[in-house]
N, C-alpha and C positions, 0 to 999 in steps of 0.2 A: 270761285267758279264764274264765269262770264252769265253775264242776267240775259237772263230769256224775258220775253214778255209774260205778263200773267195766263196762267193755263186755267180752263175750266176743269174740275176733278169732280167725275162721277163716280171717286171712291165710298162705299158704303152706301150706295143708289141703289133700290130696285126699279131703275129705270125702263127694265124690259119688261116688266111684269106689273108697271101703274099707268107707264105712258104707251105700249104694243099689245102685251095681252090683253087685259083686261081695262086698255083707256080708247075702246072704241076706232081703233086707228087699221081695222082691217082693209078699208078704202087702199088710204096712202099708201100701206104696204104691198097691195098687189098692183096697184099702178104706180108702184117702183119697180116690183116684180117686173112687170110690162116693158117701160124703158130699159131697163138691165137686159132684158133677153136681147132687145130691139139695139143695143149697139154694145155688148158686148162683144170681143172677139171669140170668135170658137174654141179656138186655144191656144196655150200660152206653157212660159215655161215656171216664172218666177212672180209671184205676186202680192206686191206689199198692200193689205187694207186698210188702210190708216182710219182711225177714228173706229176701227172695227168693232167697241163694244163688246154687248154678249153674243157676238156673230149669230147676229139675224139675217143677214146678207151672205156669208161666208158658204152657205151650200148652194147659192148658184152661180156659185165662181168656179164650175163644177169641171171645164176647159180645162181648167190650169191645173199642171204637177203638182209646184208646191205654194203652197199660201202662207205669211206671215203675218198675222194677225199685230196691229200695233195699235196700244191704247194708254191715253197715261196713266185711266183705272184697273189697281189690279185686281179688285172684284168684279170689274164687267170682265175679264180675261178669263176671272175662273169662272165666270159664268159660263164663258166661252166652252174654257176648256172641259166641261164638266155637260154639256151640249155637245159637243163635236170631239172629246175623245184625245188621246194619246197616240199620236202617228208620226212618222217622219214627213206628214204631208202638211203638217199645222206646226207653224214654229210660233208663240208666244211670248208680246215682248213690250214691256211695259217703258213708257220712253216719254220725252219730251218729244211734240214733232218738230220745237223749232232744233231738235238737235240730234236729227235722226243716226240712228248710230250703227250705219251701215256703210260701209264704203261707194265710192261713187260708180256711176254706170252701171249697176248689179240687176235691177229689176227690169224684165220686159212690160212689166203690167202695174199699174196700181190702179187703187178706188179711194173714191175720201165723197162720203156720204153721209149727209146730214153733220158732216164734223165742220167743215168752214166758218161755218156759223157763231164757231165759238173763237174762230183767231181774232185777235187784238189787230196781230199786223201780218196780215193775209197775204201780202206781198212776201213774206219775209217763211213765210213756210210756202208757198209753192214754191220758193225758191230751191229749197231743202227736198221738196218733191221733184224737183226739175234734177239735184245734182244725182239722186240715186236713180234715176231710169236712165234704162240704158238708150243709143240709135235707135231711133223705128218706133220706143216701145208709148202702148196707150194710156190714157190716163185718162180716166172715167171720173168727174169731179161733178157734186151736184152743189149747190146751192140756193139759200133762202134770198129770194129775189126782194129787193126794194122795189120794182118797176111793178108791183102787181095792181090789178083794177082795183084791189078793196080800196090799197094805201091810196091812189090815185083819185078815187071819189070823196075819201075821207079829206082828202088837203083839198080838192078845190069846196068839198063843205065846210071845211076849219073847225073841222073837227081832230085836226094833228098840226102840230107848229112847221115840222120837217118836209122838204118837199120830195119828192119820191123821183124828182128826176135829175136831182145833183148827181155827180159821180163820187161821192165821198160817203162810206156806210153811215149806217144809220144803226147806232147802237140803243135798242128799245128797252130792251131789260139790262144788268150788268152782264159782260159778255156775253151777249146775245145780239147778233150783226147779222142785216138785209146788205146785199150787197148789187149795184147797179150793174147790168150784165155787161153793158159794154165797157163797164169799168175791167172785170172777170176775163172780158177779151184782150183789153191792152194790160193787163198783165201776162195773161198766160203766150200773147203774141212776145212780149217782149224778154220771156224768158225761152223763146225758139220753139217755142210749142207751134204747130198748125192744128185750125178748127176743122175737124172734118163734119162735127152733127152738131146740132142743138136742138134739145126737144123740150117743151114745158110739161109738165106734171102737175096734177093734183089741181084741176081747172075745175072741180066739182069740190071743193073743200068746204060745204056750208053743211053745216049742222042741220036742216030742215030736209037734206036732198038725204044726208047718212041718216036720215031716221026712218027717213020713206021707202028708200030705195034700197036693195040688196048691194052690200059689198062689192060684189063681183059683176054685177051688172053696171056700177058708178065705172068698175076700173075698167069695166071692159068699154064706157063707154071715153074712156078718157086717153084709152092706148089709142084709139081711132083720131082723136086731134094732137096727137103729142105730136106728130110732124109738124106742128103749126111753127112751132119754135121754130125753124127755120128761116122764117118771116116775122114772127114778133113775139115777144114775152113777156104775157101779162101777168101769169101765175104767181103763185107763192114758190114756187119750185121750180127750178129749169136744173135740167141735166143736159151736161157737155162733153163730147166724146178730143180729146186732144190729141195729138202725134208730137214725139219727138222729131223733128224735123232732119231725119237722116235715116241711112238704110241700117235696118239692125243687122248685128253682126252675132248670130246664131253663137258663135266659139266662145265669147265672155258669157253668157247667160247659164252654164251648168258650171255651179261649184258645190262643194259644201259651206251651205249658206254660215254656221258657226265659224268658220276663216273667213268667211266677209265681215264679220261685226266688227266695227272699230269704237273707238273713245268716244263719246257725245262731246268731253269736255278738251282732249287735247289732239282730236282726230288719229292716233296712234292706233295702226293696224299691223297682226293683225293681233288677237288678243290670246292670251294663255287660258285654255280650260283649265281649269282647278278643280272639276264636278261642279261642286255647291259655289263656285262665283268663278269668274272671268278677271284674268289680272290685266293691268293695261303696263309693259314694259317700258311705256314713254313718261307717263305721269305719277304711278306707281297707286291708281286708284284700282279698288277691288269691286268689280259689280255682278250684283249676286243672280244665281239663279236658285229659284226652290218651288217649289210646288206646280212644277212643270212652265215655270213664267221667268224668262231675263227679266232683269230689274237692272235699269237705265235711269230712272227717276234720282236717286243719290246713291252717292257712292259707299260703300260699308265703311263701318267705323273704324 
C-alpha cells in the first residue's frame, strides 16, 4: 500500500465524554457554536465532516441533505452513529484523510474542526480536501493557531525555545500542530481556494475567567469579537470560511453517494456493494462495511 503520513487514532478514546462533557469545555463549544452559525451556509446539498468524531458538531450542519461523517476512529463513528441514528441522511466512514476515498468534485460543502491539528503534512490533506469538493463549494476549516498572544508572550519571556511567528508548525506534543495562519492562507490560496472570512475563536480561554464567569456569557461575549479575525489573529483558534474558486455546477452534486466511493489505495471507481464489504474491481481489495460504518482504514483479509 502507498505510506500515508502518521495518523492520530482516537480508536478506543472517550474523547467526548473526558475532554467535552464533563472536561469543562462548554465555553469553546458554544463559541464554536457561534462561529459555525456566523459562516456557515444556509444550505447545501452534500457534506463531507472530516475529523467528524462522535458528531458534536454534526447537528448544526442542519442546512445540509446529506452529511458523511469521516473519521479514522471507528469508535468515535459509533459514538456517532449511536448519537445521531440510522438514516440515509448520515453516511459513516472510517478512512484515512490522507486518502479520502471518494471520487473527485463530489461535495459542495465540508468542515475539518479541531482535526488539523493532528496532520503531519497538512498541505498534503487539504489537498485530498481540495480534490473532492466540488466548483463554488465551501470549506469551513478551523485551526489551532501558533500566532496566539499566550505563545507570543511566553517567547519573548523564554519561556518557549520556538518562535510563534516562523511560518513552519510547531509540533508541541507528538501530532499535535499550531499552525501559522498565513501559512493556512498560502496553502489554501495555492490550492485555488478563495478566503472569503476569518474569524478567531476562543479569545477568553483562561481558566480563571471559566471559573468565574458563565459558559454562555464567556461565548456570548466572544461571538461579539470573532469579526476581529479579519484584521488579526491572536487566539488559540481561528476559523476560515474558503471557496472553491469557481461557479458550482448544481448537476454533479446529487448522486448516490455509495457509486461515488472509490479505492483509497488504487483510486478505482466505482466499487461493488457486496452488503457486508465493497469490492474494488481495479485492485481486487475488499473493504468492509458492518455496524452501519465503511471501513477504508485496511483492506479485509
Amino acid at each position: 500500500m502507498t505510506k500515508s503520513p502518521p495518523v492520530c487514532d482516537y480508536e478506543g478514546s472517550d474523547y467526548q465524554t473526558t475532554f467535552w462533557d464533563q472536561g469543562g469545555r462548554a465555553y469553546e463549544d458554544q463559541a464554536e457554536a457561534i462561529a459555525l452559525r456566523r459562516i456557515l451556509p444556509d444550505s447545501g446539498h452534500l457534506l463531507l465532516e472530516l475529523g467528524a468524531g462522535a458528531g458534536r458538531n454534526t447537528p448544526r450542519y442542519a442546512g445540509y441533505e446529506q452529511i458523511v461523517l469521516l473519521d479514522y476512529s471507528r469508535t468515535q463513528l459509533a459514538q456517532a452513529r449511536a448519537r445521531l441514528g440510522d438514516s440515509a441522511r448520515y453516511i459513516y466512514v472510517a478512512a484515512d484523510i490522507y486518502k479520502i476515498p471518494f471520487v473527485d468534485s463530489l461535495f459542495d460543502g465540508a468542515t475539518m474542526i479541531r482535526a488539523l491539528h493532528h496532520m503531519a503534512d497538512a498541505p498534503k490533506a487539504l489537498a485530498q480536501v481540495r480534490r473532492v469538493l466540488a466548483p463554488g463549494a465551501n470549506f469551513i476549516l478551523e485551526f489551532a493557531n501558533k500566532l496566539n498572544l499566550k505563545a507570543i508572550l511566553r517567547y519573548w519571556l523564554r519561556k518557549q525555545t520556538w518562535s510563534p511567528f516562523t511560518l513552519e508548525p510547531v509540533e508541541f506534543v507528538a501530532l499535535n500542530f499550531d499552525f501559522h495562519p498565513r501559512a493556512i492562507r498560502q496553502w489554501l490560496v495555492k490550492l485555488g481556494f478563495s478566503i472569503e472570512k476569518t474569524l478567531t475563536v476562543s479569545h477568553f480561554r483562561m481558566g480563571l475567567l471559566k471559573r468565574i464567569l458563565p459558559a454562555s456569557l464567556l461565548a456570548a461575549m466572544d461571538g461579539l469579537v470573532q469579526p476581529t479575525g479579519s484584521l488579526w489573529q491572536l487566539t488559540p483558534s481561528v476559523f476560515v470560511k474558503a471557496i472553491v474558486a469557481q461557479v458550482a455546477q448544481d448537476n454533479i452534486l446529487r448522486h448516490n453517494i455509495i457509486e461515488c466511493f472509490q479505492c483509497p489505495e488504487c483510486t478505482t471507481h466505482p466499487l461493488t456493494d457486496r452488503g457486508d464489504h465493497l469490492d474494488c474491481p481495479g485492485c481486487g481489495r475488499r473493504w468492509a462495511f458492518r455496524d452501519g460504518i465503511y471501513d477504508f482504514r485496511e483492506p479485509l483479509a
